[in-house]
C-alpha positions as CSV (number, residue, x, y, z in Angstrom):
1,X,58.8,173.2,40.3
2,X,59.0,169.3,40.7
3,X,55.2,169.0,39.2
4,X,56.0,171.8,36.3
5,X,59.6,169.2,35.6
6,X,57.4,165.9,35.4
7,X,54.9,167.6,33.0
8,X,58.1,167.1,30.4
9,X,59.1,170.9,31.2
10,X,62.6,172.5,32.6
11,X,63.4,175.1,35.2
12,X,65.4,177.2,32.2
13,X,61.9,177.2,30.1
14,X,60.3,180.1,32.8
15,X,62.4,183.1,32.1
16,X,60.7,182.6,28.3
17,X,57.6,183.5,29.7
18,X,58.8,187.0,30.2
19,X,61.5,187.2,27.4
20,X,61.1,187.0,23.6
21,X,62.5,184.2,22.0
22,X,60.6,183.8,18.4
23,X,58.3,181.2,18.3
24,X,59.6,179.3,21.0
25,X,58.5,181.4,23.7
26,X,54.9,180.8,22.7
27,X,55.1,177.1,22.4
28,X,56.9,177.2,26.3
29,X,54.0,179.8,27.4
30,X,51.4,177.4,26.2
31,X,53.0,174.5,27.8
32,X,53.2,176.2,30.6
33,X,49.3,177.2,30.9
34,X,48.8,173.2,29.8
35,X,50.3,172.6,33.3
36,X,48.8,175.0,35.4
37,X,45.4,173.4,33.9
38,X,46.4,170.1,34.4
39,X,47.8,171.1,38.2
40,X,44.2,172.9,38.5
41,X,42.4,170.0,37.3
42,X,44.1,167.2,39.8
43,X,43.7,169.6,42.7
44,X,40.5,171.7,42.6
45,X,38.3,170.7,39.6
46,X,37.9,166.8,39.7
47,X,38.1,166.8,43.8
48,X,35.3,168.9,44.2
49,X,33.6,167.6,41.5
50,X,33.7,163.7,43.0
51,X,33.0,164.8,46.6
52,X,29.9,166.5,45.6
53,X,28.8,163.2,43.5
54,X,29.3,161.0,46.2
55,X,27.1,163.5,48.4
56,X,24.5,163.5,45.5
57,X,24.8,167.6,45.2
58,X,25.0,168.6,41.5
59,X,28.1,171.0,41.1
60,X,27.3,173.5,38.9
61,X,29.6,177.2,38.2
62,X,32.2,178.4,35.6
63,X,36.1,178.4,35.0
64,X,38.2,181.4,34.7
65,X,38.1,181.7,31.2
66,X,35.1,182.3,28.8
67,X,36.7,179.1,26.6
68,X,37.7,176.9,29.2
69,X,35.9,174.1,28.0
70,X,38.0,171.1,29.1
71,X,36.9,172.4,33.0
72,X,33.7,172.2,32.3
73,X,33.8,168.1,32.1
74,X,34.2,168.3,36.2
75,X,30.5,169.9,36.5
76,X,27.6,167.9,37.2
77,X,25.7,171.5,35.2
78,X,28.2,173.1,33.2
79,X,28.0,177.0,33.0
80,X,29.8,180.3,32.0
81,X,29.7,183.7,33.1
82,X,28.4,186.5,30.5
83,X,29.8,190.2,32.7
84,X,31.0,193.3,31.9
85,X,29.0,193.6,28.3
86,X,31.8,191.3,27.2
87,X,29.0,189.8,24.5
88,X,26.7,192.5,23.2
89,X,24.6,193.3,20.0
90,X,26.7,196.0,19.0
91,X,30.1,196.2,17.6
92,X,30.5,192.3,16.8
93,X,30.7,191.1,20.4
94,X,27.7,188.6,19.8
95,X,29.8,186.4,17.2
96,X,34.0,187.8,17.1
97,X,36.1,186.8,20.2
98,X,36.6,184.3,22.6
99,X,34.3,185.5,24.8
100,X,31.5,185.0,21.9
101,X,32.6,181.0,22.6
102,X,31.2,180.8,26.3
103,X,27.6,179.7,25.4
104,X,28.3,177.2,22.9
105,X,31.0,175.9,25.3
106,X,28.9,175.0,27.7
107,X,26.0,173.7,25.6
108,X,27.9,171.4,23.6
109,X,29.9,170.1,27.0
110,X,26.4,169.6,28.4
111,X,25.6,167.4,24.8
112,X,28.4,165.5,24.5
113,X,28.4,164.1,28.2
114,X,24.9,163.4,28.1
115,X,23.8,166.3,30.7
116,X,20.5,167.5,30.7
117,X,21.0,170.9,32.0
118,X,24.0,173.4,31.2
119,X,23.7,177.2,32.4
120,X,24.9,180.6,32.5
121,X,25.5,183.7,34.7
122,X,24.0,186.6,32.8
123,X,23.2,190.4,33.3
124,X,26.0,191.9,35.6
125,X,27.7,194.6,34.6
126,X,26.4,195.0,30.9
127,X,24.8,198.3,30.9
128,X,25.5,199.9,27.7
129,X,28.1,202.4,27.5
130,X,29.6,201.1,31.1
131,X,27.3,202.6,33.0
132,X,25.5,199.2,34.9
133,X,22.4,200.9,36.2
134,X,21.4,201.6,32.2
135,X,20.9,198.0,31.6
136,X,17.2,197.8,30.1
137,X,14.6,195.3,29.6
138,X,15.6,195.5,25.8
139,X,19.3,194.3,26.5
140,X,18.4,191.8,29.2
141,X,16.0,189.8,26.6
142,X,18.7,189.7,23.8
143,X,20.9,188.2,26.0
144,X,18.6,185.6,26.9
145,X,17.6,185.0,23.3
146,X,21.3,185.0,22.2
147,X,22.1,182.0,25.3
148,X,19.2,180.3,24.4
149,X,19.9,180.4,20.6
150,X,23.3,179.0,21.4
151,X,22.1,175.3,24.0
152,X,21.8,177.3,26.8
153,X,18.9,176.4,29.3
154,X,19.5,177.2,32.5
155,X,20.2,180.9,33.4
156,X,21.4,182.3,36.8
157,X,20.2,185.8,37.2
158,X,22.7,188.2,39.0
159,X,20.5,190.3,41.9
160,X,17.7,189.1,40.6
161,X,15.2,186.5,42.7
162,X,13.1,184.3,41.0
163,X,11.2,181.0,41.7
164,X,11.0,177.5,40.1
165,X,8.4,176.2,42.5
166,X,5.1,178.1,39.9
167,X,1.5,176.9,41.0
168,X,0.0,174.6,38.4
169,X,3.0,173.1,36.8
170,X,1.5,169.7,37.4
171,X,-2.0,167.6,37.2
172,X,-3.4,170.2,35.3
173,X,-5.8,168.9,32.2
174,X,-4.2,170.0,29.2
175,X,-5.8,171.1,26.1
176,X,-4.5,170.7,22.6
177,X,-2.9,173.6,21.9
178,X,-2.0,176.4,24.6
179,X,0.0,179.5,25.1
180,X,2.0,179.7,28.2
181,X,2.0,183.7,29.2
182,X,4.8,183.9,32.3
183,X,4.4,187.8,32.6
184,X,1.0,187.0,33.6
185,X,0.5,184.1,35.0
186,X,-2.3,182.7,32.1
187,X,-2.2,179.5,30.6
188,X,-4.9,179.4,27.8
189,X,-6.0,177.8,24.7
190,X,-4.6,179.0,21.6
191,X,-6.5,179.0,17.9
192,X,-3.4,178.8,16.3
193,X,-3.9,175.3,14.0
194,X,-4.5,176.3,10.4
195,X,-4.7,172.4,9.3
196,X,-4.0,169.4,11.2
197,X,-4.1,165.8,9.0
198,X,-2.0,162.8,8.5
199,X,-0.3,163.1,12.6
200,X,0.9,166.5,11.3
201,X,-0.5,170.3,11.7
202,X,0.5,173.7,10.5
203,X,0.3,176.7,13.0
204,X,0.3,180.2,12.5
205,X,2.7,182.3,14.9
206,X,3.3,186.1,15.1
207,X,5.8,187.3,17.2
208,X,7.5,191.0,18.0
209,X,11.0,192.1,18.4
210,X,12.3,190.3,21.5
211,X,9.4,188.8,22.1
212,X,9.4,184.9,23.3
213,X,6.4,181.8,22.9
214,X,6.1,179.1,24.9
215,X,3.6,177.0,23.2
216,X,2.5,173.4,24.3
217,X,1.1,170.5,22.0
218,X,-0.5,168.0,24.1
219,X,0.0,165.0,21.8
220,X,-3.0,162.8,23.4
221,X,-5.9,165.2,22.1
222,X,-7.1,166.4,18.6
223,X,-6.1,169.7,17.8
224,X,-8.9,172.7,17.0
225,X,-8.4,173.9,13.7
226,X,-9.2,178.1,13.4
227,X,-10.6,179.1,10.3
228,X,-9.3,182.7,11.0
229,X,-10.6,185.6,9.7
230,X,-8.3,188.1,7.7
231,X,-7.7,191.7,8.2
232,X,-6.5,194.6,5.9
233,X,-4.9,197.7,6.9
234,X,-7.3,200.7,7.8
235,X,-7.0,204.1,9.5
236,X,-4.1,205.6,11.7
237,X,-5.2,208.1,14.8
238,X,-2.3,210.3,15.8
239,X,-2.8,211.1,19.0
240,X,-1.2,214.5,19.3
241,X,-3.7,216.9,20.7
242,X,-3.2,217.6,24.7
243,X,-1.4,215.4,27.0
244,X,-0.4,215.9,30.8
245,X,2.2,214.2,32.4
246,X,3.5,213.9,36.4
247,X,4.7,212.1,39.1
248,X,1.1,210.9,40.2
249,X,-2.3,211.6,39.3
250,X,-2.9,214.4,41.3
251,X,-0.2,216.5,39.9
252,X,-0.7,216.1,36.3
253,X,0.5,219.4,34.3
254,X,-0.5,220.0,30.5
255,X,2.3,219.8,28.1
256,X,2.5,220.8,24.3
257,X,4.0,218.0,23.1
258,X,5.8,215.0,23.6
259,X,9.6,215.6,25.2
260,X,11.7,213.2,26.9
261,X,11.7,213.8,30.4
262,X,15.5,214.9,30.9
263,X,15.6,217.4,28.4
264,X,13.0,219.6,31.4
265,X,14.7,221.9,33.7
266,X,15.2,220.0,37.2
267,X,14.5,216.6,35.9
268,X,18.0,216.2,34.1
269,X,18.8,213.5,36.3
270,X,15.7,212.2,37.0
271,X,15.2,208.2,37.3
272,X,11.7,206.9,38.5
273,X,8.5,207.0,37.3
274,X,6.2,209.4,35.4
275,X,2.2,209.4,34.8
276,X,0.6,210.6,30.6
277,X,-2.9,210.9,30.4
278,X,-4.4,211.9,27.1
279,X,-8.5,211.9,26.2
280,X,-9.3,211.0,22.7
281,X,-12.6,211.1,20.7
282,X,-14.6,208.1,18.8
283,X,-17.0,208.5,16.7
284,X,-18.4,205.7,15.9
285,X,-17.8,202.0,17.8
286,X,-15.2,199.4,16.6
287,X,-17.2,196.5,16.0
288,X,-16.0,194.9,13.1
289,X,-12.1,196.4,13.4
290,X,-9.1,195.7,15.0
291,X,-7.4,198.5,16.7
292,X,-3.5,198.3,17.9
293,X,-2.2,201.2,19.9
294,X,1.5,202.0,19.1
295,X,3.2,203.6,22.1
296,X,6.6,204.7,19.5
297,X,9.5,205.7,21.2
298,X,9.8,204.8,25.1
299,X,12.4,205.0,27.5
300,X,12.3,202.3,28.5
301,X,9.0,200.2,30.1
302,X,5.8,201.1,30.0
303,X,1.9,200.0,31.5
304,X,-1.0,201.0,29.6
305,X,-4.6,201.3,30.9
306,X,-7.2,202.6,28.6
307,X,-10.7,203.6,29.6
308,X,-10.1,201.5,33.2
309,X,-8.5,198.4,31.5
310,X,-5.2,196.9,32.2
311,X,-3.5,196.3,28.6
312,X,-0.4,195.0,30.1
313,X,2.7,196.4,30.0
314,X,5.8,196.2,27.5
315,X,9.6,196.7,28.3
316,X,11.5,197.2,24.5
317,X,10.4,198.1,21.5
318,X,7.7,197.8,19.6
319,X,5.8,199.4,22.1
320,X,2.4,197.7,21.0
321,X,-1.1,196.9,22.9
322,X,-3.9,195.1,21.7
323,X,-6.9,197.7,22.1
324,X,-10.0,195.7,20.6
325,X,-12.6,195.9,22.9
326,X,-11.5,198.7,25.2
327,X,-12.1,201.7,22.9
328,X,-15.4,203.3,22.8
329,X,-17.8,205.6,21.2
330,X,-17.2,208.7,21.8
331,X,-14.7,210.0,24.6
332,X,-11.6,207.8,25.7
333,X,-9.1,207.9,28.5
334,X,-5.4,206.8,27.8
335,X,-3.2,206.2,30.6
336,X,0.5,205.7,30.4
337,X,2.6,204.6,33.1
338,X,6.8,205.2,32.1
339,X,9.9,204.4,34.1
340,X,13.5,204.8,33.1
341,X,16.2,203.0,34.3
342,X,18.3,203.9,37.4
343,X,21.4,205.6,35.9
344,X,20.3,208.8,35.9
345,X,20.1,209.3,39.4
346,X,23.1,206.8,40.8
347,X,25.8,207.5,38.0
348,X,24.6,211.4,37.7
349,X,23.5,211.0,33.9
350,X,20.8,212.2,31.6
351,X,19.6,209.7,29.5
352,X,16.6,210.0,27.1
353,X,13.9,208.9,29.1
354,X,10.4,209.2,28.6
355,X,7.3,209.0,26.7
356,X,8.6,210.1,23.3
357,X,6.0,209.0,20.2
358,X,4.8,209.3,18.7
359,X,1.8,207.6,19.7
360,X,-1.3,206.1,17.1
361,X,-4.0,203.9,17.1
362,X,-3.8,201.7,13.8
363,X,-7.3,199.6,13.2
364,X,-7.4,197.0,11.2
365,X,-10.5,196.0,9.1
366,X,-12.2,192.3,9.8
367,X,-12.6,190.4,6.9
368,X,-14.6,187.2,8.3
369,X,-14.5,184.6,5.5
């Protein structure tokens, strides 16, 4: 009470912060949550804060409250907490609300004190629909792109582990231009420069839904300009004649057509993983096309192998592989690898989940200039 009195407040303020009293009751209620900061400030924020500078350890965390941005001066890295889907795509949560404040918050803390690094907790609790175990590859890279979009740079993964400590991160010899593939683990040269005079160059970048580039532009050589050639649309496969799917390879059973997974008998609440295998026919080769395979529909990641080859895997939509130079003439092997999340089986669900189409091979004609 003594520390509440010196703040410039009385004892007969507190029964306004139960009672109605017109605007006055909201002017006491905010000079009563001025003190409690200020009280929080003297004896919890700026102690710890010091003691960890003087022990050179960088504090790092998040106040109570997504817009508590005057805390956020008493970490060495300041951070927020994104939980409980509180920001999401849908319904306005990305830009309405306070807590649509928290990244910006910390970013422009982190700018105006001249910190490097500012960070955020992200991905407990935000499966869609409350239901945690649905939270999908999709969601988990739109949040990333909506911190990063907003300042943000450091992120601290809940239950997930990660490492900073990559081979190759130094004394490599750079080239001029390269691609920086973390899923991976390839670092490679990229013919991306369309024209490159006068200390400037234009490059040419296609990215996907969700998708993310790190490209880097090693100042100290002369970039490679790529006179590339041009494509135009060509022919669409559907492939829609005879799949099989299963739990493994051995136990592969022919279906009639594409159905998610939960909609079988006994595999309502099913949450795992499920082998397709469809053989298609060529007849002629591919030489001068391009050929893209376009999975359609999944639920939700998916690894492709065609004809023995690895073509990676994807985990949100658009469900596309680059298939140049692993189709042949005449008959082909397709091999599609699905899991679904986990909600199924722990919160007793049935979500759509699944291989669900439908899936085509689009080629692309060469044009080489």
């Amino acid at each position: 009470m003594e520390y509440y009195i010196k703040q410039g407040n009385t004892e007969n303020d507190l029964p306004l912060l139960w009672f109605e009293a017109f605007q006055i009751s909201d002017y006491i209620r905010k000079r009563y949550q001025e003190t409690v900061n200020k009280r929080m400030e003297e004896t919890y924020y700026k102690p710890v804060y010091e003691w960890c500078g003087k022990h050179n350890i960088s504090l790092t965390g998040h106040p109570h409250e997504s817009d508590d941005i005057g805390f956020l001066k008493y970490f060495h890295i300041p951070a927020q907490d994104i939980v409980w889907r509180w920001v999401a795509p849908e319904n306005g949560l990305a830009l309405k609300g306070q807590h649509s404040t928290m990244a910006k918050c910390t970013a422009d803390s982190a700018r105006h004190r001249g910190k490097r690094r500012n960070g955020n907790e992200c991905f407990a609790c935000c499966g869609r629909n409350n239901v945690e175990w649905a939270f999908s590859a999709d969601d988990m890279k739109w949040y990333m792109d909506w911190l990063f979009v907003r300042g943000v740079n450091l992120l601290y993964p809940h239950a997930f582990f990660y490492s900073i400590d990559g081979p190759g991160r130094i004394g490599r010899d750079r080239r001029s231009v390269e691609s920086w593939d973390a899923w991976r683990g390839v670092i490679r040269e990229v013919p991306i420069v369309r024209k490159a005079e006068d200390n400037c160059m234009d490059i040419e970048l296609k990215m996907n839904r969700r998708e993310s580039l790190v490209v880097l532009v090693n100042r100290e050589k002369s970039p490679k300009v790529n006179y590339q050639s041009k494509t135009t649309a060509g022919a669409k496969m559907i492939l829609d004649n005879i799949w099989y799917m299963g739990p493994d390879y051995e136990n592969l059973e022919k279906m009639s057509k594409l159905i998610p997974w939960n909609k079988i008998n006994g595999m309502e609440h099913y949450s795992g993983s499920m082998i397709y295998r469809i053989q298609f026919f060529m007849e002629e080769d591919l030489k001068n096309k391009k050929a893209e395979l376009n999975l359609g529909e999944v639920n939700e990641i998916a690894r492709v192998s065609l004809n023995g080859y690895d073509l990676g895997v994807q985990m949100w939509s658009p469900y596309l592989f680059q298939a140049a130079g692993y189709i042949i003439k005449g008959q082909n092997v397709l091999i599609i690898e699905v899991k679904n999340t986990l909600a199924n089986k722990i919160c007793g669900l049935s979500l759509k989940s699944g291989l669900i189409g439908p899936v085509s091979l689009n080629f692309l004609d060469v044009i080489v200039p």
